[in-house]
PDB file of N, CA, C and O in Angstrom:
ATOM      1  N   UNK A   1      96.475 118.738 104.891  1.00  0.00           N
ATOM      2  CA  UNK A   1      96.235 118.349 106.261  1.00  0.00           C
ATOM      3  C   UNK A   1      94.847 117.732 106.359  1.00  0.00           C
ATOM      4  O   UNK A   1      93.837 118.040 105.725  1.00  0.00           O
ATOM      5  N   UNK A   2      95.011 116.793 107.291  1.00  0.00           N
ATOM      6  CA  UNK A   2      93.835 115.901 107.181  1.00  0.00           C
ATOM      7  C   UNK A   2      93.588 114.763 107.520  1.00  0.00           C
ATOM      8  O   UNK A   2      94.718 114.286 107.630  1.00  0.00           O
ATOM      9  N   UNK A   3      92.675 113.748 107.841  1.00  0.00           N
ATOM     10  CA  UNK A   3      92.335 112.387 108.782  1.00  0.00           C
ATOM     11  C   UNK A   3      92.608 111.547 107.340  1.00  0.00           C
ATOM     12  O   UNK A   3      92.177 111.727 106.201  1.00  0.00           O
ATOM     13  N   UNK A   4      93.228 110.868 107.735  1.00  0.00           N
ATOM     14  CA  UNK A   4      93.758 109.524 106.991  1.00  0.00           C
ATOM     15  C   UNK A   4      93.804 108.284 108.032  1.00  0.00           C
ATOM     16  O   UNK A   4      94.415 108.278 109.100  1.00  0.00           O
ATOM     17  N   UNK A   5      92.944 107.127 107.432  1.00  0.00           N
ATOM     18  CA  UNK A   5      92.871 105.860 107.962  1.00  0.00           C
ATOM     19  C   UNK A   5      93.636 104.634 107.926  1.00  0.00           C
ATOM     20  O   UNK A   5      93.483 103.546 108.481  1.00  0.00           O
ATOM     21  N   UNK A   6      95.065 105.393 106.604  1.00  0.00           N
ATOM     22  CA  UNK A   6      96.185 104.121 107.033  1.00  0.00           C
ATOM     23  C   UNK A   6      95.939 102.975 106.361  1.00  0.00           C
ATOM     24  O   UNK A   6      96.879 102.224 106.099  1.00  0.00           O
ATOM     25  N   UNK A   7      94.586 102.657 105.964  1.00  0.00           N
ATOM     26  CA  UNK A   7      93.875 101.794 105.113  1.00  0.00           C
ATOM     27  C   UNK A   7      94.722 101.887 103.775  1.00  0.00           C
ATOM     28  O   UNK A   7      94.141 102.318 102.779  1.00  0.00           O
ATOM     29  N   UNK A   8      96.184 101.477 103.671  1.00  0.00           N
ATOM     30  CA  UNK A   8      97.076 101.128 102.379  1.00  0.00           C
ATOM     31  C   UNK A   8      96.695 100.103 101.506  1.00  0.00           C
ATOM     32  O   UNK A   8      96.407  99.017 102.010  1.00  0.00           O
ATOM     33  N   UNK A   9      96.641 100.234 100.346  1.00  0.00           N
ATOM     34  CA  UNK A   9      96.416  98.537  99.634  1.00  0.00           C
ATOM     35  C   UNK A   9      97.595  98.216  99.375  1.00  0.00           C
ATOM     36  O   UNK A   9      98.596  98.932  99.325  1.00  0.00           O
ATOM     37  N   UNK A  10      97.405  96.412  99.097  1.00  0.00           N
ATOM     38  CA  UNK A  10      98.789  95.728  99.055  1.00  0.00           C
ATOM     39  C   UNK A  10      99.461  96.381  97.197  1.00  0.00           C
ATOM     40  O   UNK A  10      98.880  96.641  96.144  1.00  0.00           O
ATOM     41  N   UNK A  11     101.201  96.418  97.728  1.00  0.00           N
ATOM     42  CA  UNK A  11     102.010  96.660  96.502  1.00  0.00           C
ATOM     43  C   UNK A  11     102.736  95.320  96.589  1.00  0.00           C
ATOM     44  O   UNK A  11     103.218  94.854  97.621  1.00  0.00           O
ATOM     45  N   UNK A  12     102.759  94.670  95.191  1.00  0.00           N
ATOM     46  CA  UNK A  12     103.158  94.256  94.732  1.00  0.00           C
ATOM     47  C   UNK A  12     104.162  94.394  93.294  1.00  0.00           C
ATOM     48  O   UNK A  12     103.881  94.891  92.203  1.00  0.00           O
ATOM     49  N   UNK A  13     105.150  93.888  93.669  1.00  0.00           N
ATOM     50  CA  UNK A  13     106.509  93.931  92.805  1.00  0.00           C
ATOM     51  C   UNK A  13     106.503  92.348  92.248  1.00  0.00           C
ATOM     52  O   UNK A  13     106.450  91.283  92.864  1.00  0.00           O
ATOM     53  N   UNK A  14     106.577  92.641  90.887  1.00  0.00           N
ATOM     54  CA  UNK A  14     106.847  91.734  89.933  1.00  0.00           C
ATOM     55  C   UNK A  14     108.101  91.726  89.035  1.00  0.00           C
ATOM     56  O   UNK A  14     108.224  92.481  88.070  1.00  0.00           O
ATOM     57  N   UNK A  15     109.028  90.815  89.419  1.00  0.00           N
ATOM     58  CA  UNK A  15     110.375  90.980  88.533  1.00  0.00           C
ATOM     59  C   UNK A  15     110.467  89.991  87.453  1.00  0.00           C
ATOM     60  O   UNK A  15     110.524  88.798  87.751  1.00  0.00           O
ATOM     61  N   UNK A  16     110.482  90.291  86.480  1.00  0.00           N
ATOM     62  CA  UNK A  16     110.520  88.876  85.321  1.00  0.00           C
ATOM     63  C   UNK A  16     111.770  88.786  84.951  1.00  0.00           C
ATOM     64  O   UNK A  16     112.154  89.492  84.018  1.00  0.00           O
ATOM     65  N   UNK A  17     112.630  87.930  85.584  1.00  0.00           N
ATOM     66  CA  UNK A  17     114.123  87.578  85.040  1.00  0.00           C
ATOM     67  C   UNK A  17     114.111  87.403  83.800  1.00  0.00           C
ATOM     68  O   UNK A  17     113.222  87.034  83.032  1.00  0.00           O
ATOM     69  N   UNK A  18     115.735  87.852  83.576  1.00  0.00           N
ATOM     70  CA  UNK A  18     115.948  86.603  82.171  1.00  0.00           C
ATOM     71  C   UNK A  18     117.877  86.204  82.671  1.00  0.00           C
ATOM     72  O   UNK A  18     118.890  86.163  81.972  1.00  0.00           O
ATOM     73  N   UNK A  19     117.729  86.053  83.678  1.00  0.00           N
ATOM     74  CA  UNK A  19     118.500  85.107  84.527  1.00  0.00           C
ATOM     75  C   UNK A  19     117.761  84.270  86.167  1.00  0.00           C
ATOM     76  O   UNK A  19     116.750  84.395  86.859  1.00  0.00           O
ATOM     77  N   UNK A  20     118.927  83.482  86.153  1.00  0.00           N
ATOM     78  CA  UNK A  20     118.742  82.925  87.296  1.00  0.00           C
ATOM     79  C   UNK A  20     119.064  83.238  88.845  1.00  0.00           C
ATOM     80  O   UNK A  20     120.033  83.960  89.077  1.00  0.00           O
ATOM     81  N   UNK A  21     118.203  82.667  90.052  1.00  0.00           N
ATOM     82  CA  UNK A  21     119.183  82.957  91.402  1.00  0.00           C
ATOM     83  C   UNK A  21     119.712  81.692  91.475  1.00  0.00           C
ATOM     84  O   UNK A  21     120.827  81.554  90.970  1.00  0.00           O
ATOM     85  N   UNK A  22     119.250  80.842  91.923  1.00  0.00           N
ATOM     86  CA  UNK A  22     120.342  79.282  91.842  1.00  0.00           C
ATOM     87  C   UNK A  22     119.954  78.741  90.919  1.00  0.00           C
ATOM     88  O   UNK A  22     118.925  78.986  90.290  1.00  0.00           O
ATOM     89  N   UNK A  23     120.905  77.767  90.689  1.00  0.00           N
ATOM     90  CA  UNK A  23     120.727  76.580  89.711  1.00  0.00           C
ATOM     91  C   UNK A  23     120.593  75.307  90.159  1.00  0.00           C
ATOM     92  O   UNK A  23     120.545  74.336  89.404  1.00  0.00           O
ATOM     93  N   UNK A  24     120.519  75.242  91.542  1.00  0.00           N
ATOM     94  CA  UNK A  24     119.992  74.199  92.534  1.00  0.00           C
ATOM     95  C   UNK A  24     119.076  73.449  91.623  1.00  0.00           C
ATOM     96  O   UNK A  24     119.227  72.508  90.844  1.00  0.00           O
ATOM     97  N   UNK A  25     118.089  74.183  91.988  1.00  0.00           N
ATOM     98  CA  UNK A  25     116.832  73.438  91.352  1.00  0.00           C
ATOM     99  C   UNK A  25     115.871  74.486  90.227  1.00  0.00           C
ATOM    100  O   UNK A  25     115.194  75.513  90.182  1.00  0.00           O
ATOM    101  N   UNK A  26     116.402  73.351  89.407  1.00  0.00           N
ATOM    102  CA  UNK A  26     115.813  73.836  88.299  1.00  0.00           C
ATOM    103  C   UNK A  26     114.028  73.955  87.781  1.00  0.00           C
ATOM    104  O   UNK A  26     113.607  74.137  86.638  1.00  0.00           O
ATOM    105  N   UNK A  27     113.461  73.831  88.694  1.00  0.00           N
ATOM    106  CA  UNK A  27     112.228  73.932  88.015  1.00  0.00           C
ATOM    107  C   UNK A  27     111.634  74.518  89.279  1.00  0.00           C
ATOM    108  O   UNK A  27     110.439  74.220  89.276  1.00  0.00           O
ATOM    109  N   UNK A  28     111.877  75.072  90.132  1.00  0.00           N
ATOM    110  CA  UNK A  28     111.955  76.096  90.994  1.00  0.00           C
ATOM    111  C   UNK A  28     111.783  77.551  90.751  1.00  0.00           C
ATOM    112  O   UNK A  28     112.640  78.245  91.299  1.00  0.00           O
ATOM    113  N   UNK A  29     110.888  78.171  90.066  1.00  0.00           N
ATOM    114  CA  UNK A  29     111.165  79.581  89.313  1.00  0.00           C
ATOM    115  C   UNK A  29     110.363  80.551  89.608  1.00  0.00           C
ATOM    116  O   UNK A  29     110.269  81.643  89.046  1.00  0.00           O
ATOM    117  N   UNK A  30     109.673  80.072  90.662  1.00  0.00           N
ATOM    118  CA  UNK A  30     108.802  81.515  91.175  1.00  0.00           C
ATOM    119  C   UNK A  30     108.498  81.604  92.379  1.00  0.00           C
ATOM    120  O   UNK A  30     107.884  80.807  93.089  1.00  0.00           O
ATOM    121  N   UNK A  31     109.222  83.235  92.759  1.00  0.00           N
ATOM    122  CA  UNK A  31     109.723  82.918  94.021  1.00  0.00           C
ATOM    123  C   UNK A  31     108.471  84.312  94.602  1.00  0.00           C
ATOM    124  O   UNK A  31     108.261  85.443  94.163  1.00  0.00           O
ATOM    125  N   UNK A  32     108.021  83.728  95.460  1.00  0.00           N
ATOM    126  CA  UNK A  32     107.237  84.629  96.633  1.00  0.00           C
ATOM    127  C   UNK A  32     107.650  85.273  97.927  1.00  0.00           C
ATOM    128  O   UNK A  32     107.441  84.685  98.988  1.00  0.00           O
ATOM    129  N   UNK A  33     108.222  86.446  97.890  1.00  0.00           N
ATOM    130  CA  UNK A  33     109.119  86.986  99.315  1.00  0.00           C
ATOM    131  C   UNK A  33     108.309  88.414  99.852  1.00  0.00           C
ATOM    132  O   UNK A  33     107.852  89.470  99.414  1.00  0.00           O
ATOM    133  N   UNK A  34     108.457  87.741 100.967  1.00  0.00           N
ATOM    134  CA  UNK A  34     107.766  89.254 102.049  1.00  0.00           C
ATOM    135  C   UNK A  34     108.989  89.114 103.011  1.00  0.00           C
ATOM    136  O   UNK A  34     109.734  88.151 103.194  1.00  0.00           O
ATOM    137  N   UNK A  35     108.971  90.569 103.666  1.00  0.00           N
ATOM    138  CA  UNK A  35     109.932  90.841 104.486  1.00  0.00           C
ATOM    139  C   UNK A  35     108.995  90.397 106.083  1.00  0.00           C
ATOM    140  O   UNK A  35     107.842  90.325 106.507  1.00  0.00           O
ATOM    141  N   UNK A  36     111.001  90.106 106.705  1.00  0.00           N
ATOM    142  CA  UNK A  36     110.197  88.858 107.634  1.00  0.00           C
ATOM    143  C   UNK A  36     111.201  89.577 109.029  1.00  0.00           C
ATOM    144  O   UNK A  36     112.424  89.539 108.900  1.00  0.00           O
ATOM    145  N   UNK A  37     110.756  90.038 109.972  1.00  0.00           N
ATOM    146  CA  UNK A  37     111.495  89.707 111.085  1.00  0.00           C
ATOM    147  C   UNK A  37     112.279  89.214 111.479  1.00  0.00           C
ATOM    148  O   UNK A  37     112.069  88.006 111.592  1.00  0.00           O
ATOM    149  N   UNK A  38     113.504  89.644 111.899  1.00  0.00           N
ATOM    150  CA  UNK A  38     114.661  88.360 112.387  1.00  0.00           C
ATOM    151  C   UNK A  38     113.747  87.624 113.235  1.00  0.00           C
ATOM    152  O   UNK A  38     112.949  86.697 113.098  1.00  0.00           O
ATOM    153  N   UNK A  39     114.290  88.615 114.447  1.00  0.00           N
ATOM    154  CA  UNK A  39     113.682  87.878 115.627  1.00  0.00           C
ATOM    155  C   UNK A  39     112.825  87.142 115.533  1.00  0.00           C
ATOM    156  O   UNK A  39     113.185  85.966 115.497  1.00  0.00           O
ATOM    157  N   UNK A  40     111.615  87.353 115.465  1.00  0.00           N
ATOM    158  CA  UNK A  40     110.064  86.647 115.257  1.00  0.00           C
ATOM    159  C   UNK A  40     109.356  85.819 114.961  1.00  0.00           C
ATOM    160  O   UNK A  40     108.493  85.097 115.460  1.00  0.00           O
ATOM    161  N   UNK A  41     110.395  86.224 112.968  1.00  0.00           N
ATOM    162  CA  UNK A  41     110.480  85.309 111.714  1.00  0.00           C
ATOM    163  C   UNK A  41     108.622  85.357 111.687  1.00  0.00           C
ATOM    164  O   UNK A  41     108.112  84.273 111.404  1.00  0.00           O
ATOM    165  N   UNK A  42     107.781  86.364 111.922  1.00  0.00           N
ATOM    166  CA  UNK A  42     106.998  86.763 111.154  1.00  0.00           C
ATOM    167  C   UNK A  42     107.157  87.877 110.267  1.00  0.00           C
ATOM    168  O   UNK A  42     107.875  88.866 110.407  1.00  0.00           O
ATOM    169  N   UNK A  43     106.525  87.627 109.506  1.00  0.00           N
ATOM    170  CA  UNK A  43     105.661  88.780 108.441  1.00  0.00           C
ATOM    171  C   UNK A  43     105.666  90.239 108.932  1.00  0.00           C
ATOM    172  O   UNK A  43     104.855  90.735 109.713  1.00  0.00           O
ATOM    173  N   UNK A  44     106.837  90.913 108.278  1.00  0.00           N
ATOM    174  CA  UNK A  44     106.974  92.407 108.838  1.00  0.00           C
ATOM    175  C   UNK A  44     105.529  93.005 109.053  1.00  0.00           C
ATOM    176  O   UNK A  44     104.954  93.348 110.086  1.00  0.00           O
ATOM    177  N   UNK A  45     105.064  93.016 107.486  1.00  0.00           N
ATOM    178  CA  UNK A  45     104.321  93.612 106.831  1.00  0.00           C
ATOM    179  C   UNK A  45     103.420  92.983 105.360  1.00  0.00           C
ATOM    180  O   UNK A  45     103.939  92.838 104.253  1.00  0.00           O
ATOM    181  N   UNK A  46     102.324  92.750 105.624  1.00  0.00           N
ATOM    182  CA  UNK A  46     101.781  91.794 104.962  1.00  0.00           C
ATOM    183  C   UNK A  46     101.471  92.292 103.533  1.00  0.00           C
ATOM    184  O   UNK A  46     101.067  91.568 102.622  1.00  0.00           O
ATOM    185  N   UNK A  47     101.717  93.657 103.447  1.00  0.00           N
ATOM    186  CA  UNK A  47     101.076  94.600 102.139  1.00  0.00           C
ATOM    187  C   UNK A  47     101.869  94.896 101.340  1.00  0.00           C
ATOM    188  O   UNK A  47     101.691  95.645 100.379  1.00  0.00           O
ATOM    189  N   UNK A  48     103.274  94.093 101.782  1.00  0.00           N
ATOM    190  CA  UNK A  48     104.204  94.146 100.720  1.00  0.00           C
ATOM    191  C   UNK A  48     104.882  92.739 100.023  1.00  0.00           C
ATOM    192  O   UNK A  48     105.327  91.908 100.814  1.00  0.00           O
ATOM    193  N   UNK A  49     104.971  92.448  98.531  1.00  0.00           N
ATOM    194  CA  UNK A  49     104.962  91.038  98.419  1.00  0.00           C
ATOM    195  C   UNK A  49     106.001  91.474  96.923  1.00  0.00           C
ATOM    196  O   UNK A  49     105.557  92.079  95.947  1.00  0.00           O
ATOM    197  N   UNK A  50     107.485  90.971  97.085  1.00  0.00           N
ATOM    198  CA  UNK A  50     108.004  90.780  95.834  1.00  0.00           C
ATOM    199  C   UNK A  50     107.857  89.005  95.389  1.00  0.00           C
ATOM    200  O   UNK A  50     107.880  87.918  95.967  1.00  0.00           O
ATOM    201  N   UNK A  51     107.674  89.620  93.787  1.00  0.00           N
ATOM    202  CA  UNK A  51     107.101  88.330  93.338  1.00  0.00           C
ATOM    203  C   UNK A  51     108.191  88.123  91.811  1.00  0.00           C
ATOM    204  O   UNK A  51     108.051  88.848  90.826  1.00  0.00           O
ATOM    205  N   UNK A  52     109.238  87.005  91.896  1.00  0.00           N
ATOM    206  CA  UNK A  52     110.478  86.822  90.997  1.00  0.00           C
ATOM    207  C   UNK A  52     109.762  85.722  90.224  1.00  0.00           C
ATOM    208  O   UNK A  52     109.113  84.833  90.776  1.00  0.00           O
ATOM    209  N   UNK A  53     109.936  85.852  88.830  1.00  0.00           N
ATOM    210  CA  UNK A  53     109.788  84.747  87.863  1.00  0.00           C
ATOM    211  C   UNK A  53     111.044  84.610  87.170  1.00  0.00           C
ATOM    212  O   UNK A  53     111.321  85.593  86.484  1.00  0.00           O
ATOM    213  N   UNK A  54     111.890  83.663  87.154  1.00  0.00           N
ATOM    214  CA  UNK A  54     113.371  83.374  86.563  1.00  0.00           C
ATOM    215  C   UNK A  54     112.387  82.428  85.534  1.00  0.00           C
ATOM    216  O   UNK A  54     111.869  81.333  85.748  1.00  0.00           O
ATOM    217  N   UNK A  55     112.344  83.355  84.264  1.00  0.00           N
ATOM    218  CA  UNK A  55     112.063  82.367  83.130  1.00  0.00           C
ATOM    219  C   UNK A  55     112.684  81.427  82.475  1.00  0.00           C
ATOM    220  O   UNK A  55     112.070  80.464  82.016  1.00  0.00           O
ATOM    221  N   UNK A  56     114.397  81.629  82.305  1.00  0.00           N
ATOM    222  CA  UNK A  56     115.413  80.949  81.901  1.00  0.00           C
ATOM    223  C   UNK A  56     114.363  79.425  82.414  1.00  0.00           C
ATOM    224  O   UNK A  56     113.938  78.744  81.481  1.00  0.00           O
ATOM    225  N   UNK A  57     114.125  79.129  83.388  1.00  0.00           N
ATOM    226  CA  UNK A  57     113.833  77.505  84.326  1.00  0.00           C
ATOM    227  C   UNK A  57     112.232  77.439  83.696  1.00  0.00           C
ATOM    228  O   UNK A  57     111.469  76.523  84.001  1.00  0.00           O
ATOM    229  N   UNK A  58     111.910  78.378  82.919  1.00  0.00           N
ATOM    230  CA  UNK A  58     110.309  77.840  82.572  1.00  0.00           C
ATOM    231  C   UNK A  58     110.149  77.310  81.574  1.00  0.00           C
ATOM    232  O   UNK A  58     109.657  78.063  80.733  1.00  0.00           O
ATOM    233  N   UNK A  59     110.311  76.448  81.279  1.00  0.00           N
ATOM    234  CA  UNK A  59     110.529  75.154  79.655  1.00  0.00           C
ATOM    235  C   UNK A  59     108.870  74.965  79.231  1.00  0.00           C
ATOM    236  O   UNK A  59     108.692  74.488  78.110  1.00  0.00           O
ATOM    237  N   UNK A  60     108.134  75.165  79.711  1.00  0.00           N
ATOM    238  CA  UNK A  60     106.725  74.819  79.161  1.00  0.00           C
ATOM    239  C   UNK A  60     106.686  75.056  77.805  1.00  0.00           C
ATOM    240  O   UNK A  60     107.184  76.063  77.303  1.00  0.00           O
ATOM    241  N   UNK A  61     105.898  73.843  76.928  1.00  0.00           N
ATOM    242  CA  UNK A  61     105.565  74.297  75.701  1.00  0.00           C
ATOM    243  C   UNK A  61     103.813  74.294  75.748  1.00  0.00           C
ATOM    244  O   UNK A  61     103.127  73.759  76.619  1.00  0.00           O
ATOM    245  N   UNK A  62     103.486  74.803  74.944  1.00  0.00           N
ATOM    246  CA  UNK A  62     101.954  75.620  74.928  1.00  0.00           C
ATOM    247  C   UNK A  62     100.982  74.202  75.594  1.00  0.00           C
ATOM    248  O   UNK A  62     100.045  74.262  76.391  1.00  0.00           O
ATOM    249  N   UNK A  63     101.556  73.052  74.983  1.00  0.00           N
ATOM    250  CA  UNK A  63     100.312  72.117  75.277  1.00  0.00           C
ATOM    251  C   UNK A  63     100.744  71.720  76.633  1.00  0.00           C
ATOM    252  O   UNK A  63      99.925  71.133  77.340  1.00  0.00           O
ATOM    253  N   UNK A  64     101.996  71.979  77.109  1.00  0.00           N
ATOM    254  CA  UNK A  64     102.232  71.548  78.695  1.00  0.00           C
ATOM    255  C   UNK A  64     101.494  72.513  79.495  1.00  0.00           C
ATOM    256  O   UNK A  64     101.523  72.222  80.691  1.00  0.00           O
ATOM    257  N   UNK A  65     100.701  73.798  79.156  1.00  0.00           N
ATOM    258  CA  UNK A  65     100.590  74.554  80.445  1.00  0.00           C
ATOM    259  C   UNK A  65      99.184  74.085  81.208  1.00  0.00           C
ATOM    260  O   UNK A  65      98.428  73.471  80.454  1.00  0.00           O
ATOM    261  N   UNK A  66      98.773  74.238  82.364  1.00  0.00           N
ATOM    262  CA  UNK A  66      98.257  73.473  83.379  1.00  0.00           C
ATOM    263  C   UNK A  66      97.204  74.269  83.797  1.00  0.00           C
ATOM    264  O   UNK A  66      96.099  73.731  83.855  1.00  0.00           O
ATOM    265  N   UNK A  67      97.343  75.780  84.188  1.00  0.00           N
ATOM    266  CA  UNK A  67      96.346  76.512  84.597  1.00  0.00           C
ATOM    267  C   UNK A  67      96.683  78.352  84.395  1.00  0.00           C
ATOM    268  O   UNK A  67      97.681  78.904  83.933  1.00  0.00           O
ATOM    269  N   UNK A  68      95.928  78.700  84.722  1.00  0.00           N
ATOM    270  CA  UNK A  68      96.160  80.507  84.119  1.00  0.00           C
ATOM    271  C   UNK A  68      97.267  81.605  84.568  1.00  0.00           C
ATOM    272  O   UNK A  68      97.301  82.820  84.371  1.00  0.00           O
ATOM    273  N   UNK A  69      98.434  80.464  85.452  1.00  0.00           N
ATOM    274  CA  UNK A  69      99.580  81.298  86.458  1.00  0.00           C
ATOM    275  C   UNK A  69     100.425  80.691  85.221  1.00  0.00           C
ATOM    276  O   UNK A  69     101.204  81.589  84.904  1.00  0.00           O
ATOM    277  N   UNK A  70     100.631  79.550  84.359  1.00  0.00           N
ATOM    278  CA  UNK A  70     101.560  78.452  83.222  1.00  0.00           C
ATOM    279  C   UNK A  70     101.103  79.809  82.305  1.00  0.00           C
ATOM    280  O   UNK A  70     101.872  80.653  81.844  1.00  0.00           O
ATOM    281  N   UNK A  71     100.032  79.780  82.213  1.00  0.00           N
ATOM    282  CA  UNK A  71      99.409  81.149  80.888  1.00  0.00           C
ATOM    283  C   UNK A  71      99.490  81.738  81.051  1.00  0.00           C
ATOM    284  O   UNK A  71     100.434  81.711  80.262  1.00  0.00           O
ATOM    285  N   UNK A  72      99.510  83.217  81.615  1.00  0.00           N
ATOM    286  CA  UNK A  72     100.495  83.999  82.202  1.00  0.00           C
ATOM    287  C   UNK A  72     101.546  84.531  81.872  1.00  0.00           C
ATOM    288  O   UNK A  72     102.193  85.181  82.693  1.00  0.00           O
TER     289      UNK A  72
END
């Protein structure tokens, strides 16, 4: 029992596929989702962030990568 300030830090969820969600578009592979309000269509809750990498769509070879999210 006791005073708590609610002061949560953000969780983040990281899923590293080794499949796909569409095949729409293929070079499309990292997907950033927070839960969103119907109504509102804001940001339930900002301290929660799933974060999908469908690698199958990541073709980079070592000399293609670009910056430290490609390295990674």
């Amino acid at each position: 029992k006791g005073e708590w300030n609610y002061e949560l830090k953000a969780v983040y969820v990281i899923g590293i596929l080794n499949f796909t969600f569409y095949d729409e578009d293929s070079e499309y592979f990292h997907h950033e989702v927070k839960l969103v309000d119907i109504n509102t269509k804001e940001v339930f809750y900002d301290k929660l962030t799933f974060m999908y990498l469908e690698m199958p769509k990541f073709n980079k070879t070592e000399n293609e990568l670009e910056d430290m999210f490609d390295k990674w």
